[in-house]
C-alpha positions as CSV (number, residue, x, y, z in Angstrom):
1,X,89.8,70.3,83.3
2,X,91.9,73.7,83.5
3,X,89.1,75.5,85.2
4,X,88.6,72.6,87.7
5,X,92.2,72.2,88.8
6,X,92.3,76.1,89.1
7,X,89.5,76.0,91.1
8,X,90.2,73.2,94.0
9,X,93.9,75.2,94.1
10,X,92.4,78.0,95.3
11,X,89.7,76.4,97.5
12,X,92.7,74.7,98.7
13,X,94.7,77.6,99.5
14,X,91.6,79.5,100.9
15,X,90.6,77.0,103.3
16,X,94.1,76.4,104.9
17,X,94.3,80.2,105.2
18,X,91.3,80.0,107.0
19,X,92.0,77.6,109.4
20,X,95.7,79.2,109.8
21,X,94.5,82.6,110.6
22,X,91.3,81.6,112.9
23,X,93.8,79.7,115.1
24,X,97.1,81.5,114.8
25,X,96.3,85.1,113.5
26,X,98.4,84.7,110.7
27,X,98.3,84.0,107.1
28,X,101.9,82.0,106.4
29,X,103.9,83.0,103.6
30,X,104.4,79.3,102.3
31,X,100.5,79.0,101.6
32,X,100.7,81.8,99.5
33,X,103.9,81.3,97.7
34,X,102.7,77.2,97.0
35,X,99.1,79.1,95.8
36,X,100.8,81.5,93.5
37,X,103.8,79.0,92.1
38,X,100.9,76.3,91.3
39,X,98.3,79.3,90.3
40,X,101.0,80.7,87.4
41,X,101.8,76.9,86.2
42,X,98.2,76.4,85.8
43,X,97.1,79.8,83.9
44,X,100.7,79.7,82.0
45,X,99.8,76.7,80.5
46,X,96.5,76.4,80.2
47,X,95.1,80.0,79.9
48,X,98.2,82.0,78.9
49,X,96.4,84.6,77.4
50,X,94.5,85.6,80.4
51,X,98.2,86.1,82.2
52,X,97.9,90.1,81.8
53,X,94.5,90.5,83.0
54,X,95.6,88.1,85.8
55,X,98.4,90.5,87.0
56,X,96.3,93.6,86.7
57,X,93.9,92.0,89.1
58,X,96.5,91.2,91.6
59,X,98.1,94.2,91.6
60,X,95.1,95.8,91.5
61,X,93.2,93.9,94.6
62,X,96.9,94.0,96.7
63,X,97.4,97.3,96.1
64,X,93.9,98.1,97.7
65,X,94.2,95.9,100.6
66,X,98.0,97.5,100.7
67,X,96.8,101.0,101.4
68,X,94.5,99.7,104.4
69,X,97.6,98.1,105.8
70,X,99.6,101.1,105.5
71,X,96.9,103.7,106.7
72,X,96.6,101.8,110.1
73,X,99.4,99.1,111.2
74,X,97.5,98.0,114.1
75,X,94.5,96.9,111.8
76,X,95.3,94.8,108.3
77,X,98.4,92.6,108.4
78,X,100.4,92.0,105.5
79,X,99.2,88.5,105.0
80,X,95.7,90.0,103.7
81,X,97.4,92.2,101.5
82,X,99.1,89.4,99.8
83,X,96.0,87.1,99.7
84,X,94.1,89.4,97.9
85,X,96.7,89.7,95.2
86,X,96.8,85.8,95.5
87,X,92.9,85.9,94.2
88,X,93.1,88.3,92.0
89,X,95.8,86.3,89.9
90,X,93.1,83.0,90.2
91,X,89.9,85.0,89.8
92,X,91.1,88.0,87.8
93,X,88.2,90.6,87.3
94,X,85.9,88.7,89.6
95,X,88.2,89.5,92.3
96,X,86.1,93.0,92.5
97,X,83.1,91.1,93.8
98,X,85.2,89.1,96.0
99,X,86.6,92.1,97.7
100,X,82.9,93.3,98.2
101,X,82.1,90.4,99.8
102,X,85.3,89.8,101.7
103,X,84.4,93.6,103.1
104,X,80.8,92.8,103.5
105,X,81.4,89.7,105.5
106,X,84.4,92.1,107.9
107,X,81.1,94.0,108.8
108,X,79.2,91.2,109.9
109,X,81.6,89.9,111.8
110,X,81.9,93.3,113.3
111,X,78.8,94.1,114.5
112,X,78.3,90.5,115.5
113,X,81.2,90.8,118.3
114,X,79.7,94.6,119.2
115,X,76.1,92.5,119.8
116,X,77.4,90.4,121.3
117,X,80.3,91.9,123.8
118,X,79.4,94.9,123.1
119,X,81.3,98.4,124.2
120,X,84.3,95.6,124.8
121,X,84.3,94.2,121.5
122,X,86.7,97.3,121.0
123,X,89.5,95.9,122.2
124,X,88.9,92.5,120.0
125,X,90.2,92.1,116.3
126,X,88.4,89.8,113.9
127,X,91.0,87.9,111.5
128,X,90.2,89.5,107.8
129,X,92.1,86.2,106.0
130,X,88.4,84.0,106.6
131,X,86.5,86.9,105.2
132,X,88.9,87.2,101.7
133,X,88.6,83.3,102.1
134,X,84.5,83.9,101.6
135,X,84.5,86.3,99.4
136,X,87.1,84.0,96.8
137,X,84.6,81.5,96.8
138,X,81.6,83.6,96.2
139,X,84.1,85.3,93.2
140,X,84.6,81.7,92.0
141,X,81.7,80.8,91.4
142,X,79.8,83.7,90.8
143,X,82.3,86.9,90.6
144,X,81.8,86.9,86.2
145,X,78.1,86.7,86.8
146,X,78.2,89.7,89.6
147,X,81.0,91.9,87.7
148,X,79.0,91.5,84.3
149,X,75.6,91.9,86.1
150,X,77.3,95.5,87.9
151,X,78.8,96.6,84.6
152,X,75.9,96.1,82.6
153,X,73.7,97.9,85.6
154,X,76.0,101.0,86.2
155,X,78.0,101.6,82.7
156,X,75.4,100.2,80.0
């Protein structure tokens, strides 16, 4: 019942960020704050035991997304930065996969806007918060699979 009510928070939070940041270009601070506050009360007192891997996830997943902001201002806002540390405190490891899918689905959308307008698709910017959005739902329900299958691949 945990797992479930984790779940539809974060599938709630993903899909208003979605729909935020398609129409506005930004990912609102109250989303995330009302995702983390009902993310802790959930894993505090269901899971608390998962709490430290949790936090090295988030800081872990915003910290990457952090140096990508702070390499190049014009590009990443700081509303991606702090969603990915948002999934990494509801997915924990499987926020790897997440990320890789999140970055996958930034290329796609990418090259779809050079195919399509091309040489002026230079001038456009593709909102990030939809991709992070896809990728947390591919890493909830499949980012243990993907992280075990990659660690048992690479490192076994």
């Amino acid at each position: 019942m945990a797992a479930v009510a984790l779940e539809l928070a974060l599938a709630s939070v993903l899909l208003a960020v979605t729909v935020t940041d398609l129409d506005r270009r930004v990912i609102p601070n109250a989303i995330l704050l009302a995702g983390a506050v009902v993310g802790i009360a959930i894993v505090a007192t269901t899971d608390p035991d998962s709490m430290p891997e949790r936090a090295v996830a988030a800081a872990g997943a915003g910290g990457f997304l952090l140096l990508g902001a702070v390499s190049r201002r014009e590009g990443m806002g700081m509303g991606d930065v702090k969603l990915a540390a948002l999934m990494g405190l509801y997915l924990g490891r499987a926020v790897a996969p997440a990320l890789a899918v999140a970055f996958a689905a930034g290329v796609l959308g990418g090259l779809g806007l050079v195919l399509r307008h091309g040489a002026q698709a230079r001038t456009w910017s593709l909102p990030f918060g939809p991709c992070l959005a896809a990728g947390g739902i591919v890493g909830l329900f499949a980012g243990d699979v993907l992280f075990d299958w990659y660690v048992d691949t690479f490192f076994a």
